[in-house]
N, C-alpha and C positions, 0 to 999 in steps of 0.2 A: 207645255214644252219645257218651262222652266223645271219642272220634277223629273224629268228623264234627263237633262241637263246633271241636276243634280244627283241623280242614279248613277249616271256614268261617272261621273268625279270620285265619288264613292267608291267605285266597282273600282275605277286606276288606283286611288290611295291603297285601297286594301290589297291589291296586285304585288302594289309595290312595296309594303310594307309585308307581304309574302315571299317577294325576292329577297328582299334583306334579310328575313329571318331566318330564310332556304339553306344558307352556307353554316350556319349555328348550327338548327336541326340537322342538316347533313352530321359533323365532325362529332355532336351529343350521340347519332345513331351508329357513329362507326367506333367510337370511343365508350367501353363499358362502362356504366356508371360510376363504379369503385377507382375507376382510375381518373375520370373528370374530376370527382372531389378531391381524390389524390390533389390532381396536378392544380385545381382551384387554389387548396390548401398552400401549396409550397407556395405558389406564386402572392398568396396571400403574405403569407409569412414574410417574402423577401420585400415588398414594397412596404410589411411595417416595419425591415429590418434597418432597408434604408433610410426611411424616416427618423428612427432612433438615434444611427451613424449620422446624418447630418442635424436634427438637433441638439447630441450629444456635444458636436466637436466646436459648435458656434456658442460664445458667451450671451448671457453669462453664464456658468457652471454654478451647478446646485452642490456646494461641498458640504453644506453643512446635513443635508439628505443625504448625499452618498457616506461619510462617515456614520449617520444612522444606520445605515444600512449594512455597513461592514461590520458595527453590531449584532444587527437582524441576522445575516448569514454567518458571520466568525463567530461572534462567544459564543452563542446561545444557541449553536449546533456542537460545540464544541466538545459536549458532554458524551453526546450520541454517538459522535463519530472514535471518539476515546474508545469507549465500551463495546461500539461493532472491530475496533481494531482488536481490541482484548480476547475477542471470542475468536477472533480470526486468527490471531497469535495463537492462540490455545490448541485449536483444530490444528491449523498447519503444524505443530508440533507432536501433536500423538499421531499424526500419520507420518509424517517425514520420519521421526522416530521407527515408528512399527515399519516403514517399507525399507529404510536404508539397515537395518538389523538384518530383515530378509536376505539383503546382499551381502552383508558383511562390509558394510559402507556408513558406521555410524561415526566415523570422524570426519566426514560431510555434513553433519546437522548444520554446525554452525551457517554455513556458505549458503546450501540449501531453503534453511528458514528466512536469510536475509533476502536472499535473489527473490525466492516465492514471495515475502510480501511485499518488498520496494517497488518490484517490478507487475508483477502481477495483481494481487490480492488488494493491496492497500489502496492503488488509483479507483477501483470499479468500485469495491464497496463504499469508499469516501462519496463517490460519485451518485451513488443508488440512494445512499442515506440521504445527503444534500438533496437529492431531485427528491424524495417520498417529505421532508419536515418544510425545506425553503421553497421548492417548487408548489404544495399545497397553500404553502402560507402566503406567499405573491399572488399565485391566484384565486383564491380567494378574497384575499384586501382589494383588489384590483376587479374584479366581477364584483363586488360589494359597491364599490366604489360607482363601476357604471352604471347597476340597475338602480340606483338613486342618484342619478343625474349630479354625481360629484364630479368627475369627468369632464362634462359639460358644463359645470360652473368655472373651473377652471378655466376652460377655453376662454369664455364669453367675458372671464375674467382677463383677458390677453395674457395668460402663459402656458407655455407651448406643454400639455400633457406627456409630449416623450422625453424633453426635455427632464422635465422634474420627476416623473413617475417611473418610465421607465429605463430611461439610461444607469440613474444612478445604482436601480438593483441590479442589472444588467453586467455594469461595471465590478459591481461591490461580488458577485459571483464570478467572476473571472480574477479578480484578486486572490477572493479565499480559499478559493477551491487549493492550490498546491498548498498551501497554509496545514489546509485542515488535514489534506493529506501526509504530510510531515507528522502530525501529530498521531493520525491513528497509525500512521510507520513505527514511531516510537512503542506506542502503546502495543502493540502487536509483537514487536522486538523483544519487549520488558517481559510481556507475560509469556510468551514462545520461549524465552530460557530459563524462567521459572520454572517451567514447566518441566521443561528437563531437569532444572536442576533438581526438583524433588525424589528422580528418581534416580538420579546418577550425580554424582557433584561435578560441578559446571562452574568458574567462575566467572562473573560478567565479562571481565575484561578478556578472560582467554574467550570468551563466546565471540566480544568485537573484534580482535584479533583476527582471530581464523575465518569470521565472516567474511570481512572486510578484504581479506587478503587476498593482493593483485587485484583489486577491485579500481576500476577509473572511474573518472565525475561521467563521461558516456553511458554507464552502465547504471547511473542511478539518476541523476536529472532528466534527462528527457522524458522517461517512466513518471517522472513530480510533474513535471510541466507541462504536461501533453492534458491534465487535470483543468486546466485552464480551460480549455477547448471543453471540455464537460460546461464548465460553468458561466461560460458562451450559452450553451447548448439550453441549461436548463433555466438561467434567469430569459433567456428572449422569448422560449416557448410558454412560459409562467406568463408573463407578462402580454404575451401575446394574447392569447386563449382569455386573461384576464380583461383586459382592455377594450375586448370586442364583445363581450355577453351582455346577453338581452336575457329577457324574461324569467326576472323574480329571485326569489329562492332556490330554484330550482334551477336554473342558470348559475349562480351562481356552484351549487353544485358541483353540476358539469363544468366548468372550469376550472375547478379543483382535482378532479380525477382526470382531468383532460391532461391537465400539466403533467401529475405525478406519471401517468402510463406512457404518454408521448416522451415525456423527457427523462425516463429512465428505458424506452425501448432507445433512444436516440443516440443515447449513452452508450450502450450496449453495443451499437451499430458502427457508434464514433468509435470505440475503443478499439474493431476490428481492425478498421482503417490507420488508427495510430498506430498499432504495435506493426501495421508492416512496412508503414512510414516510417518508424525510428529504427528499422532491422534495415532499410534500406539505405537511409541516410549515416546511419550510424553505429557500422556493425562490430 
């Protein structure tokens, strides 16, 4: 009597633990796979987002890490994003050249080449570059870090892992990103009227001149600063991605390609959204 006692006990837990799971498999069957990891994903992201935001804002504050780190992302990207603005200089100037001839619009270069990179050119590629050199490199140290239980000693050690790991690159990529961007603007500016001038003579100054002119701070900050939100963008998904891999070398890996393609499709995504943000706010 007591076995069919127990039968039945059996038969209700497993009932019941079929009810509960009934509203899951429902919303998994009516929801495509691609989109449950999606929205897993996001929802992942924002509770480690939160996490960060509130151990970030409570002491004590890791300064002597986050200046590390404004290292790690300012100088020592400093080179690259120079020499992608150079190229980028260079291109935008044999073509604004060769199209504005077509019209008979070449005392436009000047204006042209500054609008094309301040506003355009200069934020995405600052942005692509930073997410492909500091987003691999965060995640990487950071999946390194987890599959050998560094992570973990930390904790077990009482100090808060967002706190110190990832706020401060987090932070330290929302600083430099307009930074950097400023500098591949110059660099892009320098070699874009080189370039002209080799074929027609151009002085620097009449080149800032006529760029610059009628130009307001509306038309060129917000285009520098909306670079911020990039590096939002790509220190939390770096760190993210970083912070959560498991298994080996090969995880780690994958959280290195995980950052660079997420956080330059992200980029890419975020930019649509700023340029119609700053056209609406500030036209």
């Amino acid at each position: 009597m007591s076995d069919v006692a127990m039968d039945g006990a059996e038969q209700r837990g497993a009932a019941s633990a079929g009810a509960k799971a009934l509203p899951a498999a429902a919303a998994s069957a009516w929801l495509p796979g691609p989109v449950t990891r999606a929205l897993e994903w996001f929802g992942n992201l924002g509770i480690f987002f939160w996490r960060v935001v509130r151990a970030g804002a409570t002491p004590p504050y890791e300064w002597r890490e986050f200046l590390r780190q404004l290292d790690e992302v300012g100088a020592k990207s400093l080179s690259l994003v120079a020499m992608a603005g150079a190229a980028i200089g260079v291109v935008v100037a044999l073509e604004a050249r060769y199209s504005l001839a077509h019209f008979g619009a070449k005392s436009l270069f000047p204006a042209t080449l500054v609008y094309s990179v301040v506003q355009i050119m200069g934020p995405i590629i600052t942005g692509l570059v930073v997410s492909g050199r500091v987003g691999a490199g965060i995640g990487a140290e950071l999946a390194s870090m987890s599959v050998t239980e560094q992570i973990d000693a930390i904790e077990v050690s009482a100090v808060n892992p967002y706190r110190l790991l990832a706020a401060p690159r987090i932070l330290a990529c929302i600083v430099m990103l307009p930074l950097l961007t400023l500098a591949a603007d110059a660099s892009a500016l320098v070699m874009g009227w080189a370039t002209q001038a080799m074929v027609e003579p151009l002085s620097f100054h009449q080149f800032i001149n006529n760029g610059f002119y009628g130009a307001t701070l509306n038309a060129f900050l917000p285009p520098t600063f909306k670079t911020a939100v990039y590096g939002l963008i790509i220190g939390s998904i770096a760190c993210f991605h970083g912070m959560r891999t498991r298994g080996g070398a090969e995880g780690v890996g994958r959280a290195a390609t995980n950052s660079v393609v997420l956080g330059s499709l992200f980029v890419i995504l975020a930019d649509v959204v700023l340029v119609k943000f700053i056209l609406a706010v500030f036209p």
